[in-house]
PQR file of N, CA, C, O and H, with PARSE charges and radii, in Angstrom:
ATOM      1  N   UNK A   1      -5.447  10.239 -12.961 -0.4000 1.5000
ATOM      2  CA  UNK A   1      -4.107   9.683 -12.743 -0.0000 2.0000
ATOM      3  C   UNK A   1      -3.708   9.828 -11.276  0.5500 1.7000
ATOM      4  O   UNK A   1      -3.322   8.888 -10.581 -0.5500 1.4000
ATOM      5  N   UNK A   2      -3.807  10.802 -10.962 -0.4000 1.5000
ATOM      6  CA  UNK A   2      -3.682  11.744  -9.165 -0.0000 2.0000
ATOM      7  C   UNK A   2      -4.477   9.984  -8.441  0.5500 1.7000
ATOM      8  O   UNK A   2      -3.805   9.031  -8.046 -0.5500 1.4000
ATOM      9  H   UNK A   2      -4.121  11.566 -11.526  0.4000 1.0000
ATOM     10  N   UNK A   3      -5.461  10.034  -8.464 -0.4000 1.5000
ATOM     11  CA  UNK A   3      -6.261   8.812  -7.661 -0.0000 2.0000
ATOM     12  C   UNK A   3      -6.098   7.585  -8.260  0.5500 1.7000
ATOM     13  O   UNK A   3      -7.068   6.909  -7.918 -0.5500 1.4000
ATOM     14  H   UNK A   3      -6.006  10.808  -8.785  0.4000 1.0000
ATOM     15  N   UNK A   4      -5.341   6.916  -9.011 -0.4000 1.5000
ATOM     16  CA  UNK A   4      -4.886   6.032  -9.297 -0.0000 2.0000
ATOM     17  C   UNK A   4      -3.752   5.562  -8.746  0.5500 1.7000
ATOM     18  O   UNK A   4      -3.398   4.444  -8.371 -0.5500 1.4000
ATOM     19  H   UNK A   4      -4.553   7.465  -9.289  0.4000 1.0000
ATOM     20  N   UNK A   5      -3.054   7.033  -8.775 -0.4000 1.5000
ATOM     21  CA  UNK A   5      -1.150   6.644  -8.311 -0.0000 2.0000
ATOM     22  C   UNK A   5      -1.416   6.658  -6.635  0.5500 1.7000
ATOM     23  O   UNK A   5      -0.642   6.116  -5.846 -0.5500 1.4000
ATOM     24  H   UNK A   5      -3.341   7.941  -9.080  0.4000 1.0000
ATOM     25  N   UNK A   6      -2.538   7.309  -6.271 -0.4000 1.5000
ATOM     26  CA  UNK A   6      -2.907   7.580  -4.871 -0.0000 2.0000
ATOM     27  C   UNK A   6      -3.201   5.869  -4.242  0.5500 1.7000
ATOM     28  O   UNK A   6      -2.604   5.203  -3.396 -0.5500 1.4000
ATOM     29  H   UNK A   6      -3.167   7.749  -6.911  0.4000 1.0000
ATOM     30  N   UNK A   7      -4.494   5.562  -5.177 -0.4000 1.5000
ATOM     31  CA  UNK A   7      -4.765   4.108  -5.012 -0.0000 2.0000
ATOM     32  C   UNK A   7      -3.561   3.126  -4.599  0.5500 1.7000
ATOM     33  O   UNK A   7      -3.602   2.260  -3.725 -0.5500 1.4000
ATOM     34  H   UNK A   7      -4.979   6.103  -5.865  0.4000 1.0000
ATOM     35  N   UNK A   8      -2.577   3.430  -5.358 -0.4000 1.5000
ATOM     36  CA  UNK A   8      -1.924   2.131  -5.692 -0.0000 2.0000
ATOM     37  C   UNK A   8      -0.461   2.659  -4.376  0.5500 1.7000
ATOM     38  O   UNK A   8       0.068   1.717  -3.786 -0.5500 1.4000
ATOM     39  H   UNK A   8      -2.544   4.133  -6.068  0.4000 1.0000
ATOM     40  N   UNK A   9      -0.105   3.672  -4.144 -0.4000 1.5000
ATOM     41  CA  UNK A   9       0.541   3.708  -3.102 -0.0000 2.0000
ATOM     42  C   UNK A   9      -0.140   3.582  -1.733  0.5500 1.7000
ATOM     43  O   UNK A   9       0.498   3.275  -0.726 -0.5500 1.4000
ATOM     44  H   UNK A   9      -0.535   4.437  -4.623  0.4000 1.0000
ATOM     45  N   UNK A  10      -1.390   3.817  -1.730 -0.4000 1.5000
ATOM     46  CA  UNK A  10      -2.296   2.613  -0.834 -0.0000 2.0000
ATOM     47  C   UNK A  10      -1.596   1.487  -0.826  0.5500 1.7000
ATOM     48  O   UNK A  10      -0.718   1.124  -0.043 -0.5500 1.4000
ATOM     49  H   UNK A  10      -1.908   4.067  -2.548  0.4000 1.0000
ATOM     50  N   UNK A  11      -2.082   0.924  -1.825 -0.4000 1.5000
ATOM     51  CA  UNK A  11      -1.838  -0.526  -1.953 -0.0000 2.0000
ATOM     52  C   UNK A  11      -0.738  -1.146  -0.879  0.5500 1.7000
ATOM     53  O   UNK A  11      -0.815  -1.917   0.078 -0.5500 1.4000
ATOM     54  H   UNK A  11      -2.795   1.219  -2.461  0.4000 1.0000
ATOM     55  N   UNK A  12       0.401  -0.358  -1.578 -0.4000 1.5000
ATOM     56  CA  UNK A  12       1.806  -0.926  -1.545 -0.0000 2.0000
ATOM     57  C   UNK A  12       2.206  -0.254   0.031  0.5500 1.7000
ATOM     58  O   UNK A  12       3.080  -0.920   0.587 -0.5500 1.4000
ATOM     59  H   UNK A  12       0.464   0.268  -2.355  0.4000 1.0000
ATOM     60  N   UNK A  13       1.884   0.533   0.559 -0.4000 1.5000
ATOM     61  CA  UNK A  13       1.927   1.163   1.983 -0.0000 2.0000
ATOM     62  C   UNK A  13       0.918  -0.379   2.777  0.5500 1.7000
ATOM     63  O   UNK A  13       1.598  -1.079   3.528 -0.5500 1.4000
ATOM     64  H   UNK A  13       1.175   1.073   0.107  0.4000 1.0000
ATOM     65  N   UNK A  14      -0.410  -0.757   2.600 -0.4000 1.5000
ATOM     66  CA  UNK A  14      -0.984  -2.043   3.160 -0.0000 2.0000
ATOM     67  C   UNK A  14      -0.545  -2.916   2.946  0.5500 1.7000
ATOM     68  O   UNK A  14      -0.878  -3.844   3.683 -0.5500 1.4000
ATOM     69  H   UNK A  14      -0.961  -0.188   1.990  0.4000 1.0000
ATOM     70  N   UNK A  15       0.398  -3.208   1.913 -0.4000 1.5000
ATOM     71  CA  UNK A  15       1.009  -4.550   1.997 -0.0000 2.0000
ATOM     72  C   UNK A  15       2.345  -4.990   2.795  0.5500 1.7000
ATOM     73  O   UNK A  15       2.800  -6.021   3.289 -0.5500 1.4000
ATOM     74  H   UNK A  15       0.669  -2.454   1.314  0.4000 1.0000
ATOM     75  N   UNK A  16       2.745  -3.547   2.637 -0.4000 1.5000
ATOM     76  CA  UNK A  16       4.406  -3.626   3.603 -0.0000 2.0000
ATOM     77  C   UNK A  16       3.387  -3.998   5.346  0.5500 1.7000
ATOM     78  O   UNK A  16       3.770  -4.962   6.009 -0.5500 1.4000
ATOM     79  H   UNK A  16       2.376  -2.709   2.236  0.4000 1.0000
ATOM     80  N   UNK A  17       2.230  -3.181   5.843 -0.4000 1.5000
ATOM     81  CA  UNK A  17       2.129  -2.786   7.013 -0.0000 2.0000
ATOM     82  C   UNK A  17       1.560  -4.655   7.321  0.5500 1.7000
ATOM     83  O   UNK A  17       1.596  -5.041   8.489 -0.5500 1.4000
ATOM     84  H   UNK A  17       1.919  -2.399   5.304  0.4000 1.0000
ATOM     85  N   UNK A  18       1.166  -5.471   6.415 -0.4000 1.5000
ATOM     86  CA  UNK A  18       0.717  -6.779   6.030 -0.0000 2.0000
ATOM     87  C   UNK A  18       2.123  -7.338   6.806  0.5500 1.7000
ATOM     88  O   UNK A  18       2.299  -7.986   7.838 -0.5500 1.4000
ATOM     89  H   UNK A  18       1.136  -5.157   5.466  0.4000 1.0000
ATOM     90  N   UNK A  19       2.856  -6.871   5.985 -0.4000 1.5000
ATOM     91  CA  UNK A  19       4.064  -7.982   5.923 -0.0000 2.0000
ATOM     92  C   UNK A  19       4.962  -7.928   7.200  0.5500 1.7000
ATOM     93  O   UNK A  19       5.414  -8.915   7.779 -0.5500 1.4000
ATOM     94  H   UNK A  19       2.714  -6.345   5.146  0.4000 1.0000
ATOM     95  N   UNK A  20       5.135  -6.727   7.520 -0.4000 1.5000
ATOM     96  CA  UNK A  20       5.282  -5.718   8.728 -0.0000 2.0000
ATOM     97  C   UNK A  20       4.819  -6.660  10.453  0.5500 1.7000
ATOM     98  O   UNK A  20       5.466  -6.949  11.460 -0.5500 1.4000
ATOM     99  H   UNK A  20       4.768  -5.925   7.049  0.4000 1.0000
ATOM    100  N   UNK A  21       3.323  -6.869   9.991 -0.4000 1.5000
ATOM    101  CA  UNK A  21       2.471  -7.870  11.010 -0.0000 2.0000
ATOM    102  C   UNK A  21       3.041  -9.286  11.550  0.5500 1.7000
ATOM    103  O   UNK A  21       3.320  -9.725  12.666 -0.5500 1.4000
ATOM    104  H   UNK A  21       2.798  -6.634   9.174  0.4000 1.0000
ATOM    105  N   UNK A  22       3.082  -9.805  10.196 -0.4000 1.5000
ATOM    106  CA  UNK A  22       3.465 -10.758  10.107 -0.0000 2.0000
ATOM    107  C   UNK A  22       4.764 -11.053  10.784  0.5500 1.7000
ATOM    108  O   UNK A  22       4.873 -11.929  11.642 -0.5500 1.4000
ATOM    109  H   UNK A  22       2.855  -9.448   9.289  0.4000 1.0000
ATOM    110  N   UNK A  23       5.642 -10.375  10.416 -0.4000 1.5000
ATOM    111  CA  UNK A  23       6.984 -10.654  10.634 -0.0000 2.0000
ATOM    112  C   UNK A  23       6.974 -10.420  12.341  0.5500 1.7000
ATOM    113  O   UNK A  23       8.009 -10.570  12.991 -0.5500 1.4000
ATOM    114  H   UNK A  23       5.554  -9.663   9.719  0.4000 1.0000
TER
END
C-alpha cells in the first residue's frame, strides 16, 4: 500500500510539474 500511495503521489506531483511547464 506504502508504494502504491508513494507511486501515485508521484504521479500527481509530475503532472502538476507538467502543467507547471506548460503554463
Amino acid at each position: 500500500n506504502n508504494e502504491l500511495g508513494g507511486e501515485v503521489i508521484t504521479n500527481e506531483r509530475v503532472i502538476c510539474r507538467m502543467a507547471y511547464l506548460q503554463m
